[in-house]
C-alpha positions in Angstrom: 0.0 0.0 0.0 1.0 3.8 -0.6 2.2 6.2 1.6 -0.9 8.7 0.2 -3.0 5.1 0.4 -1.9 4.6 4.0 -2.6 8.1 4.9 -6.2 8.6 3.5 -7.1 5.0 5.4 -6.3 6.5 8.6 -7.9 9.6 8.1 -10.7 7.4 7.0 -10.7 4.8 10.3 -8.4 6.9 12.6 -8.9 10.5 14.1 -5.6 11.8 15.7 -5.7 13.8 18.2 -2.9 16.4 18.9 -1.7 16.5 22.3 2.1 17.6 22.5 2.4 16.0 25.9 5.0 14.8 28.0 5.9 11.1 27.9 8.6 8.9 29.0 9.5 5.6 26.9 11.1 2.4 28.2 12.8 0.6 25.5 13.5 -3.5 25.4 16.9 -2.4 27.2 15.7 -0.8 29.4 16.9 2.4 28.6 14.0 5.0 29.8 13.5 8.3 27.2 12.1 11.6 28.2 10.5 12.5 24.8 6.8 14.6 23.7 3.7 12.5 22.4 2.7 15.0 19.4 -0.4 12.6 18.3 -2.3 9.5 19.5 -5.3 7.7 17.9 -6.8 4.3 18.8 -4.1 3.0 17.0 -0.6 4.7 17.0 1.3 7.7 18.7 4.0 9.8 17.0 7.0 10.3 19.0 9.3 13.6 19.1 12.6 12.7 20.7 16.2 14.3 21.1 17.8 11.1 19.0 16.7 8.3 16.9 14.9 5.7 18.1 15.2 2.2 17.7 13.0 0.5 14.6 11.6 -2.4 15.3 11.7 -2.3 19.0 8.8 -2.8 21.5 8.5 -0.5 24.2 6.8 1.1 27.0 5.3 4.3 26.9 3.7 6.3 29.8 1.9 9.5 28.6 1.2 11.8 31.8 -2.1 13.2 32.3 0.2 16.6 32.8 -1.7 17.0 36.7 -5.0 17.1 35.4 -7.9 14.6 36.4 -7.3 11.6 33.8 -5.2 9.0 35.0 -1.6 8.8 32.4 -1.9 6.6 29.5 0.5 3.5 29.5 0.5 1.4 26.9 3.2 -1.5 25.1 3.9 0.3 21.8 5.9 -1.0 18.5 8.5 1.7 17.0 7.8 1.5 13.1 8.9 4.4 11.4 11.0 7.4 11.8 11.7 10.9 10.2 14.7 12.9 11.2 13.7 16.5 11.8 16.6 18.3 12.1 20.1 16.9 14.2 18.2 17.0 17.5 14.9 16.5 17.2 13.5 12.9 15.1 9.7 12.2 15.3 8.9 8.4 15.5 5.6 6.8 14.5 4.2 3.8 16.7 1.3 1.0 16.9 0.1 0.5 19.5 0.2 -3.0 20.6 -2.0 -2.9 24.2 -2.6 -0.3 26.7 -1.5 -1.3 30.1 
């Protein structure tokens, strides 16, 4: 399927909300990430972090509720693509594989 293909399903199946929260990510290494959540839908998150991310790799994010009344969002997430922004910042798309 197309990227433009892809795209228009989602829009179709998928609205994304933008939320440029704080999140933290815990990789299969254990490594933990402070990074932003720019988007979630039912499906996927995308990611803005400082350095590239790992492909392929599950993970664990936490999205905080930023003090408000919602409880944070945790959920077991699979890295999938990434785009690199600029030679700090690199915005990762994920599925989302379960919430926690």
């Amino acid at each position: 399927m197309s990227y433009n293909a892809r795209q228009y399903q989602e829009k179709r199946h998928f609205i994304r909300m933008q939320i440029d929260a704080p999140a933290s990510l815990r990789l299969s290494s254990g490594e933990e990430i402070d990074l932003t959540c720019l988007d979630l839908s039912s499906c996927g998150v995308q990611l803005q972090s400082e350095k590239p991310l790992p492909l392929g790799d599950s993970a664990e994010l936490c999205l905080s509720s930023c003090g408000g009344p919602v409880a944070p969002l945790s959920a077991k997430i699979k890295l999938c693509r990434h785009e690199s922004i600029s030679d700090s910042e690199y915005r990762t798309g994920a599925v989302i594989e379960s919430f926690l």
